[in-house]
Structures are given as C-alpha cells and as structure tokens.
C-alpha positions as CSV (number, residue, x, y, z in Angstrom):
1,X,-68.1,-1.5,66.4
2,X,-71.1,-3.7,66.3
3,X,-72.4,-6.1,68.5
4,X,-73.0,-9.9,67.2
5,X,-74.0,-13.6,68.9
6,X,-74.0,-17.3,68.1
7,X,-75.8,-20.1,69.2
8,X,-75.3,-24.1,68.6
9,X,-76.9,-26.3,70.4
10,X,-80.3,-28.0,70.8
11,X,-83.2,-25.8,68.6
12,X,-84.2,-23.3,70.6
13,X,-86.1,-19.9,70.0
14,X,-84.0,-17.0,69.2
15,X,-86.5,-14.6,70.6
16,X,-84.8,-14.7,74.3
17,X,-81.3,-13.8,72.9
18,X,-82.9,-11.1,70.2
19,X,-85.3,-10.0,72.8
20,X,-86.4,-11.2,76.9
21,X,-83.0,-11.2,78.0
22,X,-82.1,-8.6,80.7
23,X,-79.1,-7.3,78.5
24,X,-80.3,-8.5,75.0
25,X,-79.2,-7.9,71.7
26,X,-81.9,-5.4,71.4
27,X,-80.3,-3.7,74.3
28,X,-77.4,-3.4,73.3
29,X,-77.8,-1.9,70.4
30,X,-78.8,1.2,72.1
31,X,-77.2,0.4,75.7
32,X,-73.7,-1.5,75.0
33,X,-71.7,-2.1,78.3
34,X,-68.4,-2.8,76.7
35,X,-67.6,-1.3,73.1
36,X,-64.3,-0.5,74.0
37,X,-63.9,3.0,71.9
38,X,-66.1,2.0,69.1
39,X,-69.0,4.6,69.4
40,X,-72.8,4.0,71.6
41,X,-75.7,3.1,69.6
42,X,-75.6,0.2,67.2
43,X,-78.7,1.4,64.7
44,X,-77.0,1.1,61.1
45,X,-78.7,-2.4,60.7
46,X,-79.0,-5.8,62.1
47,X,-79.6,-9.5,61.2
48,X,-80.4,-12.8,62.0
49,X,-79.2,-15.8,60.3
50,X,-80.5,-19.4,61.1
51,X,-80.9,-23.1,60.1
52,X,-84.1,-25.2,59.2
53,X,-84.6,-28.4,57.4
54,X,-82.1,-27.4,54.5
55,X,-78.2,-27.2,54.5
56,X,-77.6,-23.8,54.1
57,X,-79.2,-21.1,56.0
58,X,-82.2,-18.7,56.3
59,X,-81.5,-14.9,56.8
60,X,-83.4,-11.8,57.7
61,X,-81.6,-8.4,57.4
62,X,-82.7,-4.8,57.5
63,X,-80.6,-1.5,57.0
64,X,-82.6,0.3,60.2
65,X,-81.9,0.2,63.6
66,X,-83.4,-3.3,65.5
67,X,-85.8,-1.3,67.6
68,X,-87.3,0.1,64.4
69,X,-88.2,-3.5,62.8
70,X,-91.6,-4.8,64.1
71,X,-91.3,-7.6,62.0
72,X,-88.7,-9.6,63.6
73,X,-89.6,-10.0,66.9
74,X,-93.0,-12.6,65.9
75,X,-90.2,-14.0,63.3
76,X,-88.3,-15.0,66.0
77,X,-90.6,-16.5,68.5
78,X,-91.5,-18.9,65.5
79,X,-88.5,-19.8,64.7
80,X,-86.8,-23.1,66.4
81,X,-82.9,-23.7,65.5
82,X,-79.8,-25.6,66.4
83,X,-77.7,-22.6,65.5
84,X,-78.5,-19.1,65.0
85,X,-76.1,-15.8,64.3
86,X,-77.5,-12.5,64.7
87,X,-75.8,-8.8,64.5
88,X,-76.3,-5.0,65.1
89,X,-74.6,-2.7,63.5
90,X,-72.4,0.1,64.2
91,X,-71.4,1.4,60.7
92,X,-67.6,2.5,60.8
93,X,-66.9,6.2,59.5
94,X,-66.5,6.3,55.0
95,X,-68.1,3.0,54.8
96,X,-71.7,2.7,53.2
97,X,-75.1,1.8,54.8
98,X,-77.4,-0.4,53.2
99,X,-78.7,-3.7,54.0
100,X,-75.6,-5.9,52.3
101,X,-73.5,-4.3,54.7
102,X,-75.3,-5.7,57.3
103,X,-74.1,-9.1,58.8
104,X,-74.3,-11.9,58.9
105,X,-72.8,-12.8,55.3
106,X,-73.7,-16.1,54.1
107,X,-72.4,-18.1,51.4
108,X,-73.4,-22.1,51.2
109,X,-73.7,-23.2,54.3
110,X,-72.0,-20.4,56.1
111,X,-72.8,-17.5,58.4
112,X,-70.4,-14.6,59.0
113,X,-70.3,-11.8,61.5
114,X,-66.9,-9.7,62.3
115,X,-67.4,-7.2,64.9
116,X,-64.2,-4.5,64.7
117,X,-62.7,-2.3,62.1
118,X,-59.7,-3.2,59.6
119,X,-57.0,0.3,60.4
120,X,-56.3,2.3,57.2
121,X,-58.9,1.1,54.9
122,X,-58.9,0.3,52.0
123,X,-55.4,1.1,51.3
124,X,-54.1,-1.4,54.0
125,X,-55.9,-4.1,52.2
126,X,-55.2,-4.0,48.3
127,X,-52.8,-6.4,48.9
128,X,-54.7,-9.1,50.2
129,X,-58.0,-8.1,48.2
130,X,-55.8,-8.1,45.0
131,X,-55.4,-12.2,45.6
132,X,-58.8,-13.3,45.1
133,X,-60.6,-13.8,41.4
134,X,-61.8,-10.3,40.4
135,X,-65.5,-11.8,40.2
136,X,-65.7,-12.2,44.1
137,X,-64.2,-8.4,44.4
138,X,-67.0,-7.1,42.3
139,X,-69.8,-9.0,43.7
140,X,-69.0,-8.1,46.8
141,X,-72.4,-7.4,49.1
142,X,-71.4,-4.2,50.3
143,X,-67.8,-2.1,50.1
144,X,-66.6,-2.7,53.7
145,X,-64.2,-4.4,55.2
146,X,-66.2,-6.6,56.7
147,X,-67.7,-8.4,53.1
148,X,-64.0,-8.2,52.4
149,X,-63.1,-10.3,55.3
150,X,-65.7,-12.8,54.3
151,X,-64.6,-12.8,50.7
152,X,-61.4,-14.1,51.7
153,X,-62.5,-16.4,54.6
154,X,-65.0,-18.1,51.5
155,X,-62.1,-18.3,49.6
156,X,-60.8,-20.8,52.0
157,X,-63.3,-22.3,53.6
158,X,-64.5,-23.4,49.7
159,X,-61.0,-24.6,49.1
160,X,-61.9,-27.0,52.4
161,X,-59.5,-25.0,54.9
162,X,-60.3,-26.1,58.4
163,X,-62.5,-23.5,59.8
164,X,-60.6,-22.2,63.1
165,X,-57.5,-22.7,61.0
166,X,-58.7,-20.6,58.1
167,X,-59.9,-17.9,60.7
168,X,-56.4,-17.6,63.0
169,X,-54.0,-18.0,59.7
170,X,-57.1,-14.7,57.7
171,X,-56.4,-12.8,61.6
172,X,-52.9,-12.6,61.1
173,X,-53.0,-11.7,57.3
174,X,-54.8,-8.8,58.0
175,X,-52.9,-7.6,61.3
176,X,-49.8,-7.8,59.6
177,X,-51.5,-5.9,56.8
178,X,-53.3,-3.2,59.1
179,X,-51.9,-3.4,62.7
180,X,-54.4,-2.3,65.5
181,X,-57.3,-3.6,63.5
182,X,-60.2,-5.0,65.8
183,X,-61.2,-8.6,64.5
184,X,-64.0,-10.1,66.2
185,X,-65.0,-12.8,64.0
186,X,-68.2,-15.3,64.4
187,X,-68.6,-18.4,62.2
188,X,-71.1,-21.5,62.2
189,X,-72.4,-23.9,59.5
190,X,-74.8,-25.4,62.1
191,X,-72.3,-28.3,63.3
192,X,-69.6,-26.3,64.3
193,X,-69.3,-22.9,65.6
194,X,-65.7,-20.5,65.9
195,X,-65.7,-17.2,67.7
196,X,-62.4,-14.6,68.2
197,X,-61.4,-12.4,70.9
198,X,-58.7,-9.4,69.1
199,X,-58.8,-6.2,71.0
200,X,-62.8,-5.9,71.2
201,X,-65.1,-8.0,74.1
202,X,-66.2,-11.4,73.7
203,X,-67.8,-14.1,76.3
204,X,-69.2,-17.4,76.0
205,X,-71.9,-19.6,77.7
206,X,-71.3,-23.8,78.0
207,X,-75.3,-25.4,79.6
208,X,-74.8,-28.9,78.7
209,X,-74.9,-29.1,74.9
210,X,-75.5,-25.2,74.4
211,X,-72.8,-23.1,73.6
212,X,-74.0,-19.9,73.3
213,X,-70.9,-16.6,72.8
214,X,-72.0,-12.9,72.5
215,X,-70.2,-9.9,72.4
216,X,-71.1,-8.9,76.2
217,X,-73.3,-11.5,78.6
218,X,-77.0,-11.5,78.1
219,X,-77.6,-11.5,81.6
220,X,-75.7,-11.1,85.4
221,X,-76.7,-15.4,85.5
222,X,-73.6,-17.8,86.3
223,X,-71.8,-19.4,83.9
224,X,-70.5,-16.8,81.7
225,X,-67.1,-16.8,81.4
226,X,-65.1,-13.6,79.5
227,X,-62.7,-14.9,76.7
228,X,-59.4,-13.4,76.9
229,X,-57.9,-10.9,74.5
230,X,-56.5,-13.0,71.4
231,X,-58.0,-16.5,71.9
232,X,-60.2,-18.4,69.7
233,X,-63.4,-20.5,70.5
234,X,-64.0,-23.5,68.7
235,X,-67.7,-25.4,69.8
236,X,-69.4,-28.3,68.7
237,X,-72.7,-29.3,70.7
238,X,-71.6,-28.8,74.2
239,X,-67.5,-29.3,73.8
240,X,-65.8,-25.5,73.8
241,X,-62.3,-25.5,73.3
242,X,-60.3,-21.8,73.7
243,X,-56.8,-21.7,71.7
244,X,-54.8,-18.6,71.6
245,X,-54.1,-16.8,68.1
246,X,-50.4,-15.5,67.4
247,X,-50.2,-12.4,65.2
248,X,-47.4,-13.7,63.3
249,X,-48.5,-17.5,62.8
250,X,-51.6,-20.0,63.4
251,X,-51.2,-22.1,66.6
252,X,-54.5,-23.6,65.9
253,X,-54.8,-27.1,65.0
C-alpha cells in the first residue's frame, strides 16, 4: 500500500527523513509498523520530489526498491528545501511497474502521492476517467490508479479549485464510485501542504514552523500526534488545521 511523507517548513535536508531517522523511510520500506492489510515490503520504487529556486519542482524517481539506489542518499544530504515529498512503493496486484508509476506525480507546481488502492479497478472508475479530455487519459504516466487520481485532482487544481476542497470533494467521487477504496492522499506546491487519513495510517509533526506528516512516525520522539481515520490536514509554515471528510459531501472550506 505504499508508504509516502511531506515536509513544509524552513529548508532543511531530506536526508534525516529518507535516511538517519530510527524508523525512516528507508525502513519502512522493508520494516512498515502499520500497513494495515496492504502487503510487507515496499520495493516496487520510490521518489523524492522537492523545491529549489524555481516554481515548480525537482524529482528523482527509480523503479527499484530504495535500498537498491546508491545514488540518492549523497542527493539528499545536498539537497536544502522548504518542502519535500518522498514515496516507496508497494505495487498493487494487475497494476504495472515502471518508474511513472512511481510517486510523487508532478504537474506545474504540484507534487502528488496517494498511498491506498481504488476497489474494483478499472471498472469502478470509467465513469469518472470518462470526464476528463482524452489527451490527459492517454498521457497518463503509468496505468494505475494512482496517475488516475492525479489526472483528475490536475484537472481541478488547473481549473483553480481550492486545494483541500478539490481533494475531500475527488475522495468522495471515487468512494462513491469504488466503496472500501484506501485514499491516502499527499499534496504541496511549496506554500501549502494537504494530507488524508481514509482507512490507511497517517500522523503528523507541528516544531514551530515545521510541519512534517508521514505515513507512520519517524521516530518514538514527542510530538507526534496520529490523525484520525477520515480527517484532512491542511498546513502552511507552522499553522496545521485537521477537518473531517464526509463520504457523501465536502465539509472543507
């Protein structure tokens, strides 16, 4: 089911997150504490998204598990951001490998991550994948349902949706469409950052202005609180709010 993180905050090194931390994201891609029925080891790719001097992001992605990639590790110690996403993946039964299956998606200023499974797939979501413009369906970066998801969150982000908005009105689209489907989703453009707690684990971090939520704590330290089951977290630089998501409506505003 994948394991993903986001950071905003003052630039910092994404090396201790990726890397030194007792439960890392290294560590759990082959050690997960809480994938809640979604398989072990998370070695079907990984990647790390951040921001420099431009407006739009920098990514690094490989198709092989993190532990294989010797690369990344001297990447990140150089690397200095305000706000980083990064991803292992746990590739879900019938859908591809490959490295544009591997999160997080980008598209203008955007980073992505979802960290679940849309039920019934594909079937349960021709409906909502017949609404967009059949030139985002066939550039899609990988078959899944997680470039799906992000096809359609674009699609309203670009149309200048509010982004927490766009995310709790997408979540109950698609459980309407394919009850029981796990929707962990993890969005940033640098100034603002939204995370979502549906059926799978998710906690978050406040140190003054650094806001940092993971799938599972990066270490036993205070200050990690566990965000309950159907919430949302919606972070700029040190304010973290947590709204709840209704499967039949948006009560975000």
């Amino acid at each position: 089911m994948c394991r993903h993180l986001g950071y905003l905050g003052p630039p910092r090194s994404p090396a201790d997150a990726l890397f030194d931390a007792p439960h890392s994201l290294l560590r759990q891609t082959f050690a997960p504490q809480d994938m809640r029925g979604g398989g072990v080891v998370n070695a079907d790719g990984f990647g790390l998204g951040w921001y420099d001097d431009g407006p739009e992001p920098v990514r690094y992605r490989r198709p092989v598990p993190l532990w294989s990639d010797h690369d990344l590790p001297r990447l990140a110690r150089s690397v200095r951001s305000g706000a980083f996403v990064a991803a292992v993946r746990n590739g879900t039964t019938g859908m591809p490998p490959g490295e544009g299956a591997c999160a997080p998606f980008t598209g203008g200023r955007w980073l992505f991550s979802h960290n679940g499974v849309v039920r019934g797939w594909p079937d349960s979501m021709a409906a909502l994948a017949g609404k967009l413009p059949v030139t985002d369906l066939m550039t899609l970066p990988a078959p899944t349902d997680s470039a799906l998801l992000w096809a359609l969150l674009r699609e309203r982000l670009t149309a200048g949706e509010d982004p927490a908005g766009a995310i709790a009105d997408l979540i109950a689209q698609v459980q309407r469409a394919a009850p029981g489907s796990r929707l962990n989703f993890l969005l940033t453009d640098g100034t603002v950052l939204v995370a979502t707690a549906w059926t799978h684990s998710l906690s978050v971090r406040v140190d003054g202005e650094a806001v940092l939520v993971a799938s599972e704590p990066l270490d036993d330290a205070p200050g990690w609180s566990e965000v309950p089951d159907r919430h949302l977290v919606r972070a700029h630089h040190g304010a973290v709010e947590l709204l709840p998501l209704n499967a039949d409506r948006s009560v975000v505003s």
